[in-house]
N, C-alpha and C positions, 0 to 999 in steps of 0.2 A: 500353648496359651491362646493363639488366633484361633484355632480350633474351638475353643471354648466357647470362647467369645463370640462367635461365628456363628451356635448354637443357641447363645442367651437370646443375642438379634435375632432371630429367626424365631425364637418362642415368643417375643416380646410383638413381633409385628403379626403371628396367629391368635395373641391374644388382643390384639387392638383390633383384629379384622373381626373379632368375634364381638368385642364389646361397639363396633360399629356396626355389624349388623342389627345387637340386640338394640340398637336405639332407631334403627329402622324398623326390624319391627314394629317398638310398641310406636314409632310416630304414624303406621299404616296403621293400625289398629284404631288408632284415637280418631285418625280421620274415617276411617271405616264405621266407626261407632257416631262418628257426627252426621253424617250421609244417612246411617241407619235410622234415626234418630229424628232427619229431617223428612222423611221420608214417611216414618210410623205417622209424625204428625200430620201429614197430605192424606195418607188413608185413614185414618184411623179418626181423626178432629175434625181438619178441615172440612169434609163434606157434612158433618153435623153443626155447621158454622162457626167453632170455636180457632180463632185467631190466636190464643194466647193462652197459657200457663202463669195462673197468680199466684204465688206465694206470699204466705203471712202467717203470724202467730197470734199468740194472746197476749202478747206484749202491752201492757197498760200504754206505751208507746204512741199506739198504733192503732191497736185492735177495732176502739169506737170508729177512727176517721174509716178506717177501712170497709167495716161493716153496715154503716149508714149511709156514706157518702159515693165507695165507691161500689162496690158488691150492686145494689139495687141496680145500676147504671150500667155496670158489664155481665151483668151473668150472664145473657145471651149468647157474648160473644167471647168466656174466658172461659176455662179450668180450670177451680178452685183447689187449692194445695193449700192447707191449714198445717204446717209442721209442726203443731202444740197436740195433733190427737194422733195415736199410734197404729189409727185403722191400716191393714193389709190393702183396701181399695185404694188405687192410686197409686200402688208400689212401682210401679213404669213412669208415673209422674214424678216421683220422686227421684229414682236414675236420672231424667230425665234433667231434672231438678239440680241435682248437686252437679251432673256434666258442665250446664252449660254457666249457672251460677257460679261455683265452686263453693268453697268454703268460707270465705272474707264478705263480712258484708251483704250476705244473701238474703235477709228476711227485713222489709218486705221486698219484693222487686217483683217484674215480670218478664214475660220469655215470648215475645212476641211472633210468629211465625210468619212470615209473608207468603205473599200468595208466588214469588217466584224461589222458593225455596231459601232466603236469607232469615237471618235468626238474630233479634236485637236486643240485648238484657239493658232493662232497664231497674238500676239498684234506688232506693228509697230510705235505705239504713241512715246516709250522711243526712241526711236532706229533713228525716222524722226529727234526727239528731239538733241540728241549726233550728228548725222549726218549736221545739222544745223552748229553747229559750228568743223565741219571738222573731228569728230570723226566716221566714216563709216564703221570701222567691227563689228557692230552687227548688222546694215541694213543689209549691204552683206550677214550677216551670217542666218541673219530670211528672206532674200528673196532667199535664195540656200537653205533652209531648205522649204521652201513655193512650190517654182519648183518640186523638188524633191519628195515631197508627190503626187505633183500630175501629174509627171511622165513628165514634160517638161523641154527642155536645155534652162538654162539660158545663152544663148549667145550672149546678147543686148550689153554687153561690158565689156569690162575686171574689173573685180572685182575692189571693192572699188572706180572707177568712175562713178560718174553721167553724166548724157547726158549736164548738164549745166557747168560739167567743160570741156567735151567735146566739145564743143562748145568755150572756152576761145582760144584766141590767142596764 
C-alpha cells in the first residue's frame, strides 16, 4: 500500500512540475511578445513620427467627437485603427490592439508608445459613457491627458464642451 502511494506522489508532483512549466512558458511568451511588439513600434512607427495607436468605431457614441475633434489634431502623430471596417491593412495593428487593450472596454482608447519604450493605454469607453448623460470631466481629463503625451494643444474648445453642444442655440 506505501508502494502505491509512493507512486501516486511521485506522478502528482511530475504533473505539477509540468503544469509549472507550461505557465512559464506562456508568461515568457507574453512578455516576449510585449518586447516584440515594443520594439516593431521603434522601427516600424516611431521614425515615421507616429507616437500612438488610435482605436475607434462607428459607434454613434463616439464616432462625431472622434472624427472632428480629435482625428484633424492627431493624424500626424497616431495610427488610426477603425475596428468598425474589416480591411486586412492594419492587421499587425490590430494584434497589436487586442494585446495591449484586451477585450473590456477597448474602443475608443489609445496605445501610446514612448520614446523610451513604455506603453500607456488610455481607455475612453467609461468616460464616452458618463459624458453621454452630461457628466464630461473625465472625457476632458483623458483627452488633455491623451494630447499631452503626445505633445499637441488641445485647443478644439473650451474644456468640458463638445462640438454638439457647440453647435445648440
Amino acid at each position: 500500500m506505501m508502494e502505491g502511494l509512493k507512486r501516486i506522489v511521485e506522478a502528482m508532483g511530475a504533473v505539477a512540475a509540468g503544469i509549472v512549466a507550461f505557465i512559464i512558458a506562456i508568461a515568457a511568451l507574453y512578455f516576449a511578445l510585449r518586447v516584440f511588439y515594443r520594439a516593431w513600434w521603434r522601427v516600424a512607427r516611431r521614425p515615421r513620427g507616429k507616437s500612438a495607436l488610435l482605436i475607434y468605431s462607428h459607434s454613434p457614441k463616439w464616432q462625431n467627437h472622434v472624427e472632428t475633434l480629435w482625428l484633424p489634431k492627431l493624424k500626424d502623430v497616431v495610427v488610426v485603427l477603425n475596428t468598425s471596417t474589416t480591411s486586412v491593412d492594419g492587421i499587425f495593428d490590430r494584434a497589436m490592439f487586442r494585446y495591449f487593450a484586451g477585450d473590456k472596454e477597448h474602443t475608443p482608447s489609445a496605445i501610446v508608445f514612448d520614446g523610451l519604450g513604455r506603453v500607456r493605454v488610455i481607455r475612453f469607453f467609461k468616460a464616452f459613457q458618463k459624458a453621454k448623460h452630461g457628466k464630461k470631466a473625465q472625457l476632458v481629463k483623458l483627452e488633455e491627458e491623451l494630447f499631452s503625451l503626445l505633445g499637441v494643444e488641445r485647443s478644439n474648445l473650451p474644456p468640458q464642451q463638445t462640438r454638439d453642444e457647440a453647435a445648440r442655440p
